[in-house]
C-alpha positions in Angstrom: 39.1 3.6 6.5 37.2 1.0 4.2 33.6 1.8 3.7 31.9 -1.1 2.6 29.7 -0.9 -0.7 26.4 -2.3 -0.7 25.7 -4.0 -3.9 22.5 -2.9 -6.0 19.5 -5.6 -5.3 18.8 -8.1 -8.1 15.4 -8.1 -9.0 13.3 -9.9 -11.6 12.9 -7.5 -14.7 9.0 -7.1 -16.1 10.0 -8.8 -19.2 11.6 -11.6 -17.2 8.4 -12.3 -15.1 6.5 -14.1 -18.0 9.2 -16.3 -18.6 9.3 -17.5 -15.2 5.5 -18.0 -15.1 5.6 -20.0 -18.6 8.2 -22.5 -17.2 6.4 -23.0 -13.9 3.5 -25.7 -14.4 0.2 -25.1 -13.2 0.0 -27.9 -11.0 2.7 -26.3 -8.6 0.2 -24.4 -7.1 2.5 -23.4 -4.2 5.3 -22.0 -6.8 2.8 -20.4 -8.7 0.9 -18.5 -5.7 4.4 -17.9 -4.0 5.9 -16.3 -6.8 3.3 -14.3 -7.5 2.6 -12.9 -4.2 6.2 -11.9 -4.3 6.4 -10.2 -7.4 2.8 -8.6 -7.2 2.9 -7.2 -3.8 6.5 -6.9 -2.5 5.4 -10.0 0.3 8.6 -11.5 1.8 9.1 -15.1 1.8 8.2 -15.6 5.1 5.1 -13.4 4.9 4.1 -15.5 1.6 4.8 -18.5 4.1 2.2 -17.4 6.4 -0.5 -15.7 4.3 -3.9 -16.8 4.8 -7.5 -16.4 3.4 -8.4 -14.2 6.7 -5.3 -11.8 5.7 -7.3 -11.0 2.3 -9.1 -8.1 1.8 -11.5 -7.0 -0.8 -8.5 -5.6 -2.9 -5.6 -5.9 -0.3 -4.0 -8.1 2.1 -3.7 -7.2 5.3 0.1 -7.8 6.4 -0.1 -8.5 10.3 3.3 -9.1 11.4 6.1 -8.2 8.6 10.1 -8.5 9.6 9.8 -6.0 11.9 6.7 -6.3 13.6 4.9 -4.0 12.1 1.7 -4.0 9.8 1.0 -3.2 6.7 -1.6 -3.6 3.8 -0.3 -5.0 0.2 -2.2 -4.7 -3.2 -3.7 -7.4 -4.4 -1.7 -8.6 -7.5 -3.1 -8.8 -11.4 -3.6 -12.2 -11.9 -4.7 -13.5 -8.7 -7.6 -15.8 -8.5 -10.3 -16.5 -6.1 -9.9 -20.2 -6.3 -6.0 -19.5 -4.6 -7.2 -18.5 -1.3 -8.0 -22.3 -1.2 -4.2 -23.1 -1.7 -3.6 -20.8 1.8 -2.1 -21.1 3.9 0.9 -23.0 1.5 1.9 -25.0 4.4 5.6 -25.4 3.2 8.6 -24.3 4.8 10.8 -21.2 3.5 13.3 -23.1 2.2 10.5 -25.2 -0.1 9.2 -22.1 -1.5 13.0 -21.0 -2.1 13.7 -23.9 -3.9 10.9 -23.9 -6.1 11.8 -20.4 -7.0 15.9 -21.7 -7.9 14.5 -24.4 -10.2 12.1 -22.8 -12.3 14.2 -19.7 -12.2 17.0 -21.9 -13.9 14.3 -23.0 -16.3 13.6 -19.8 -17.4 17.1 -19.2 -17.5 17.1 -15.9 -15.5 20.4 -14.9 -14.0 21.4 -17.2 -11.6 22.3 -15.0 -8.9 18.2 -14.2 -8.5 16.5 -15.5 -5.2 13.2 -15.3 -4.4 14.1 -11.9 -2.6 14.7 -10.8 -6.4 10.6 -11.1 -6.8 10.4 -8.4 -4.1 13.3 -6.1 -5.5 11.4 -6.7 -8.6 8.2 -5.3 -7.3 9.7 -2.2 -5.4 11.8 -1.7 -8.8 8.2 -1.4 -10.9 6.8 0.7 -8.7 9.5 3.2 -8.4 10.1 3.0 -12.9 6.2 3.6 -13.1 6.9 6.9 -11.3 5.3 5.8 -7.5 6.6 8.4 -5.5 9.7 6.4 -3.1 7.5 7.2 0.5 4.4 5.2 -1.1 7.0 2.3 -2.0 8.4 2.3 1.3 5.0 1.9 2.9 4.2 -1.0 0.8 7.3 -2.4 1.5 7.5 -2.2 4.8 10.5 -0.5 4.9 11.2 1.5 8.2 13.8 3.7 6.8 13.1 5.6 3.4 17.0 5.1 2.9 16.5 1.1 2.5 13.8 2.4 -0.3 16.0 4.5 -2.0 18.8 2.1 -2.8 16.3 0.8 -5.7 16.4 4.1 -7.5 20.0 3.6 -7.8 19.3 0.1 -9.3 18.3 0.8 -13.1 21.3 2.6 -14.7 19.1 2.4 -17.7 16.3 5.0 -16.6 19.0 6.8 -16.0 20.5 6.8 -19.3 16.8 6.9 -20.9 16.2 10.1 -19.0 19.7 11.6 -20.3 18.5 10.8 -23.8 14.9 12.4 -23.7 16.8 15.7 -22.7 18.9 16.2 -25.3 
């Protein structure tokens, strides 16, 4: 029997992140705030769709219905700004913030096979490198299963390699 192989998640790299800023103009407040939501607190694009000012709190936001139905509380991200809680709720639809997210990704030029999902992977994919042990990550991401977690240890052959090397 064929076991079917679940492919490692793409995520934005750190160094990538500042490209994609650069190339996204300020006056797209709604990329801007989306995409940094995404990649500085693990927020799905629907839960970026719905944050609002009353979900912020003095240095979290308060997540009250993720995929699943469940809570949860989110760091707020370096680099956020007072004066964006003005822009919330984004009132666009999912597939406007996705967009946004294609274009300027393209712009950037970050591998095309990114989605905004990649901001997320991106996020879990920090965390994990900077040595945050998995069941923290899976709390902040939501996840209900530590195995959904896990599969981003398994995305950055390099650490791996890295580690190898400070051994010997």
């Amino acid at each position: 029997m064929k076991h079917k192989t679940r492919k490692l998640p793409k995520c934005v790299r750190q160094e990538e992140w500042p490209r994609l800023i650069k190339v996204t103009p300020k006056k797209d407040k709604v990329a801007r705030i989306s995409f940094l939501l995404a990649y500085g607190t693990g927020m799905r694009v629907s839960e970026v769709k719905r944050c609002s000012p009353e979900h912020f709190r003095e240095n979290s936001i308060f997540i009250p219905e993720s995929k699943y139905g469940v809570e949860r509380v989110v760091p707020i991200p370096k680099g956020w700004k007072k004066e964006f809680l003005k822009q919330l709720p984004l009132n666009r639809g999912i597939r406007s913030i996705q967009r946004r997210f294609e274009k300027y990704s393209k712009l950037a030029k970050l591998d095309p096979k990114y989605s905004f999902h990649s901001l997320r992977h991106g996020f879990a994919t920090r965390l994990l490198e900077s040595g945050v042990p998995p069941n923290q990550v899976q709390l902040l991401m939501g996840h209900s299963n530590l195995a959904t977690t896990s599969i981003y240890t398994r995305a950055n052959p390099i650490d791996a390699i890295k580690s190898y090397e400070d051994l010997f």
